[in-house]
PALUM-288171 format. One line per 5 residues: number of its first residue (from 1); their letters; for each residue x, y, z of C-alpha. Coordinates in steps of 0.5 Angstrom, whole numbers, plus 2048, in hexadecimal, padded with zeros to 3 digits. Example, Ala and Ser with C-alpha at 12.3 -4.5 7.8 and 13.67 -1.06 7.14 Angstrom:
<atoms>
1> AS> 819 7F7 810; 81B 7FE 80E;
</atoms>
This chain:
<atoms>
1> XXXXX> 823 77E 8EC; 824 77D 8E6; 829 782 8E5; 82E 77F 8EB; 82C 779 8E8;
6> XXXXX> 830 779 8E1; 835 77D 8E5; 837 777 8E9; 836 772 8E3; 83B 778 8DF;
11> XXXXX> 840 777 8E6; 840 76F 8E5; 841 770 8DE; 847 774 8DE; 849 76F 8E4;
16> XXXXX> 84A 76A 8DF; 84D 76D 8D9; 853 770 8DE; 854 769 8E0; 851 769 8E8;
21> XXXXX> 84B 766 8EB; 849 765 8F2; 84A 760 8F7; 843 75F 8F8; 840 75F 8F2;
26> XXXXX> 83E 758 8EF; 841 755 8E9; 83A 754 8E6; 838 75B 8E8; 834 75E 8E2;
31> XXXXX> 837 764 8E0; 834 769 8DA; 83A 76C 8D5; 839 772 8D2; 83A 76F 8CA;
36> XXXXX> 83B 773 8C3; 83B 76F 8BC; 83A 773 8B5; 835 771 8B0; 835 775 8A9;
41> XXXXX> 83A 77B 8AD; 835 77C 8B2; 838 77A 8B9; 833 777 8BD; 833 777 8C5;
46> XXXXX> 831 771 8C9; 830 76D 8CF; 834 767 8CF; 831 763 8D6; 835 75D 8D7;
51> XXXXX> 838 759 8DD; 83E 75B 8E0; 845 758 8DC; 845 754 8D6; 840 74E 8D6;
56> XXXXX> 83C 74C 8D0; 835 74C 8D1; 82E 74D 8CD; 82E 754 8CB; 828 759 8C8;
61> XXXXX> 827 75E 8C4; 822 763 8C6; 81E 767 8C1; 81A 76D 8C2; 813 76E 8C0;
66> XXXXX> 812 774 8BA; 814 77A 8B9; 819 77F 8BD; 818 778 8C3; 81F 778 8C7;
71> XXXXX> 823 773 8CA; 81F 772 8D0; 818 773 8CD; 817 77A 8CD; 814 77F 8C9;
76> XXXXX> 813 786 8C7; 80B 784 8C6; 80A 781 8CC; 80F 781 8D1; 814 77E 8D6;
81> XXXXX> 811 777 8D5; 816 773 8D7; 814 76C 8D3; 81A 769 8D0; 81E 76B 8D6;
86> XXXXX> 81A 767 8DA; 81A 761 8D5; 822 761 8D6; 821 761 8DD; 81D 75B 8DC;
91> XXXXX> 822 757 8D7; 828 758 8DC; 823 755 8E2; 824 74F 8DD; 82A 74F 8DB;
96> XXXXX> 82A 752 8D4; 82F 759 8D2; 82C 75E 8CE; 82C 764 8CA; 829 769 8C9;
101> XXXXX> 82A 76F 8C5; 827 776 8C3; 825 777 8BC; 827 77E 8B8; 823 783 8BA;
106> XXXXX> 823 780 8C1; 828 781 8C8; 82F 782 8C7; 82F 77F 8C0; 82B 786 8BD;
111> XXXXX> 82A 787 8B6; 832 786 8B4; 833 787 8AD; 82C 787 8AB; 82C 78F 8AF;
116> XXXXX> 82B 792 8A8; 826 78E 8A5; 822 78A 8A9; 81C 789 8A6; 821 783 8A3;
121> XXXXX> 820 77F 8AA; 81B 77A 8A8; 81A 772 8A9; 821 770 8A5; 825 774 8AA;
126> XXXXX> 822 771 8B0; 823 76A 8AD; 82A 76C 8AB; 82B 76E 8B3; 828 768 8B5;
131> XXXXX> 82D 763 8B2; 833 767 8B3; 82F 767 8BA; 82F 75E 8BB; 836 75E 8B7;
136> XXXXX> 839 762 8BD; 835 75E 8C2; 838 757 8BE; 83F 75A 8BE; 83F 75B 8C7;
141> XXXXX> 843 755 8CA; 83E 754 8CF; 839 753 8C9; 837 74B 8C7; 837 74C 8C1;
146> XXXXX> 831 746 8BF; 82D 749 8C4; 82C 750 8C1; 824 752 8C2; 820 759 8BF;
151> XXXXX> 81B 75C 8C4; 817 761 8C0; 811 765 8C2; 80C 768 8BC; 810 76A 8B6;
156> XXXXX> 816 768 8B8; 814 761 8B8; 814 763 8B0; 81C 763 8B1; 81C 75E 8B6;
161> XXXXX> 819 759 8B0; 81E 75C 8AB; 824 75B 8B0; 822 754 8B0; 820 753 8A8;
166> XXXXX> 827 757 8A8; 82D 751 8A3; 832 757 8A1; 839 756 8A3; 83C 756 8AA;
171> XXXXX> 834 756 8AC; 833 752 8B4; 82E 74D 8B3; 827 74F 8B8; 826 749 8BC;
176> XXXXX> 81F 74C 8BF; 81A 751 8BD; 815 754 8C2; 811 759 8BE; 80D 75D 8C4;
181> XXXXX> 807 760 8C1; 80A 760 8B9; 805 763 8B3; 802 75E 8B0; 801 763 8AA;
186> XXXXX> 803 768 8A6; 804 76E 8AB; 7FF 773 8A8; 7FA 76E 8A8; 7FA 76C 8AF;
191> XXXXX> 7FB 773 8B0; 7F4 775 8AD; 7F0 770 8B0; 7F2 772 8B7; 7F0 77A 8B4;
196> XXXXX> 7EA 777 8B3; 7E9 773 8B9; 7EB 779 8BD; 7E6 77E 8B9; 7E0 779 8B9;
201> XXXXX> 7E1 778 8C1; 7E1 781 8C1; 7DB 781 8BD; 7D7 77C 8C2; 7DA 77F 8C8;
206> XXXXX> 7D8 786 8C5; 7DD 789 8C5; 7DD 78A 8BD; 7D7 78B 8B8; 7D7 786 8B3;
211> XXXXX> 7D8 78C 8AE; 7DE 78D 8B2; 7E1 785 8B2; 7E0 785 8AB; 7E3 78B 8A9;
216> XXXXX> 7E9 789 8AE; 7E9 782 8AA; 7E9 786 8A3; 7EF 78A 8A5; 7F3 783 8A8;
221> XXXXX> 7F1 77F 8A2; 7F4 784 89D; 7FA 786 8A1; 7FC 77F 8A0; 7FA 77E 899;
226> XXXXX> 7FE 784 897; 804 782 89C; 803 77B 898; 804 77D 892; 808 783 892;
231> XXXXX> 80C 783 899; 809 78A 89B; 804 78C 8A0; 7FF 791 8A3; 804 796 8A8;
236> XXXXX> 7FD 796 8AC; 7F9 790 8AE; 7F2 790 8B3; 7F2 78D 8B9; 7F9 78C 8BA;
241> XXXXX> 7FA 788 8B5; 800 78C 8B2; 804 788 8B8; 804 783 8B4; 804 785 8AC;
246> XXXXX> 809 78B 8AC; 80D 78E 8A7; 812 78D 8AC; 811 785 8AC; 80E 783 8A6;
251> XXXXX> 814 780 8A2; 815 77C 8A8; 80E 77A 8A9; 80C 779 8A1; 813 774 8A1;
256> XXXXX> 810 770 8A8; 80A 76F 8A4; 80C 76D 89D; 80F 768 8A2; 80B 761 8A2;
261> XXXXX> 80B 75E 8A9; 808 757 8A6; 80E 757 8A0; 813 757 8A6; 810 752 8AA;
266> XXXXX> 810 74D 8A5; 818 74E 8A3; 81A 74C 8AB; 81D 745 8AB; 819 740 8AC;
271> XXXXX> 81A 73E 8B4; 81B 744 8B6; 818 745 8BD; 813 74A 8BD; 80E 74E 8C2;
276> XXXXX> 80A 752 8C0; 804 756 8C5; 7FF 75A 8C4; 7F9 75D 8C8; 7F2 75E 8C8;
281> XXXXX> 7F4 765 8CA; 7F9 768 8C5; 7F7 76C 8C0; 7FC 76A 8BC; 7FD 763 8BD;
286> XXXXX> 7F6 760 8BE; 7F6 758 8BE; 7F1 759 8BA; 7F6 75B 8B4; 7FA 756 8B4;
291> XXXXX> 7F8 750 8B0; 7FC 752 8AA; 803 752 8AD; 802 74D 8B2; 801 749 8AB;
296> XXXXX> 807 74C 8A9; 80B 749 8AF; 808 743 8AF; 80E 73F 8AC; 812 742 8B2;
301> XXXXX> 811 740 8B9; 80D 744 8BC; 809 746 8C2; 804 74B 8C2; 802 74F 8C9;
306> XXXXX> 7FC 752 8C8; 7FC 757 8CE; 7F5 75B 8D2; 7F5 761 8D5; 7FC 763 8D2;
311> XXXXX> 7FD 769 8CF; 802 76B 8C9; 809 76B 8CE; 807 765 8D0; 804 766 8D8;
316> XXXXX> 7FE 765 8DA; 7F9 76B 8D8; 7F3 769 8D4; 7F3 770 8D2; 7F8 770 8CE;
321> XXXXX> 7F8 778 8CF; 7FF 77B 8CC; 7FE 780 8D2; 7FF 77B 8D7; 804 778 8D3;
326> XXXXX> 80A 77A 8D7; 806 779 8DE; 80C 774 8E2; 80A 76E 8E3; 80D 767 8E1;
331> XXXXX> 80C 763 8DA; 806 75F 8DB; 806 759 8DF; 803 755 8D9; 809 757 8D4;
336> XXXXX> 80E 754 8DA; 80B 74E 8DA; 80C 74D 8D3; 812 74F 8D2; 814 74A 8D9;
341> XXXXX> 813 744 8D4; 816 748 8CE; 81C 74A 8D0; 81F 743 8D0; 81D 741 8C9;
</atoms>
């Protein structure tokens, strides 16, 4: 289904190219282009969904979570997920364009020129594509240029607050910022206390011994330490943790984390319309944490959702279990209310 699906949204767009178009088809149809836009030398691949000609409207970009994330959500540790596809489709339903993109190491933007080195994709490369990103979106004609938004998920609400701290030359102005389960700290940090969480649970569960939790938390805290202070880690960490510490990532993850979330949030313009939710149920994004940086975005006009039962892509599943993660199901009723009176600000 989803193969004849970009199929025919492929077929419109190549209609439009060549100057044809249907009789039935309405002029406020929403249509989804096939985009590409350089950042660095990287071509990135995008989705560019916008109404049918060249009327101004609000336009959003939309920023994957962390890692090898695509344009639509997706990754290679959890799977089909969907999400960001779904929250473009939720935006068209109230009148906002939007882009979407796949990062490098993702989808069709691949790893580019970082082929022979790519240990060096690390955070500055992800932020440099999201601002090559939101000036491709600014520079479309359908695009009202102040009304410019940035929804990011997880670490990518990290470049969302860069793009909107962003006065270099030619940069858009970001009217609003919807920061959906943001890091409230150092990555390592929420890292490592979800790791504990995670073996405090197993060892009550009876699945780990506390001899085997604290050798497990022995093994994390010095990876991190070792990452921290020399860029290097351990090819093999217990318990499926090398999935988240690798030699293969560490660059990148030690530049995400020697990035403060709260020094960001204090640099968005005073005003700025901000939502930002959490969950009881994320492990990443507790509501709990997140007193330092909402007294980071005070000055700004910011609305906080604090969400139950929704896990980490944003739909309902108390859980917050990675396995289920890619299970279809729509975005959390509880985010789309919020997001019914956040979009119009």
């Amino acid at each position: 289904m989803r193969l004849r699906r970009r199929i025919a949204l492929a077929a419109m767009a190549l209609m439009l190219v060549a100057g044809c178009s249907s009789k039935t088809e309405s002029p406020t149809a929403w249509v989804e282009d096939e985009v590409t836009f350089v950042a660095d030398g990287l071509t990135i691949h995008g989705t560019y969904r916008h109404q049918h000609g060249n009327q101004q409207m609000p336009a959003a970009l939309l920023i994957s979570e962390s890692g090898r994330t695509d344009r639509n959500g997706d990754n290679n540790v959890a799977g089909p997920i969907g999400n960001m596809r779904q929250l473009a489709g939720y935006l068209s339903d109230h009148g906002v364009a939007s882009l979407r993109y796949d990062k490098v190491g993702t989808g069709q933007t691949g790893i580019g020129p970082y082929k022979d080195h790519p240990a060096d994709v690390g955070s500055a490369v992800y932020t440099v594509g999201a601002k090559a990103a939101v000036r491709f979106l600014a520079g479309q004609s359908g695009t009202d240029k102040d009304r410019i938004s940035v929804y990011a998920l997880g670490e990518g609400t990290v470049h969302a607050m860069a793009l909107a701290d962003d006065t270099s030359p030619g940069a858009p102005k970001v009217h609003s910022l919807g920061l959906l389960q943001p890091l409230a700290g150092r990555y390592l940090d929420l890292v490592s206390s979800r790791v504990r969480n995670d073996v405090a649970a197993a060892v009550k569960g009876g699945q780990k011994t506390q001899v085997q939790a604290d050798q497990t938390i022995g093994a994390w805290d010095a990876a991190v330490a070792q990452a921290r202070t020399t860029g290097a880690v351990p090819d093999k960490l217990p318990d499926g943790l090398s999935s988240i510490l690798n030699p293969g990532n560490v660059k990148a993850v030690v530049e995400t984390d020697a990035i403060d979330p709260l020094t960001l949030a204090a640099a968005i313009p005073a005003a700025t319309p901000v939502l930002l939710t959490c969950s009881d149920s994320d492990g990443q994004a507790k509501c709990t944490d997140m007193k330092p940086l909402l007294d980071a975005l005070e000055h700004t006009s910011l609305s906080l959702v604090t969400l139950n039962g929704v896990n980490h892509v944003l739909r309902d599943d108390p859980t917050d279990n990675i396995a289920a993660y890619s299970k279809p199901a729509p975005l959390s009723p509880q985010l789309t209310a919020a997001l019914d009176g956040f979009v119009t600000k």
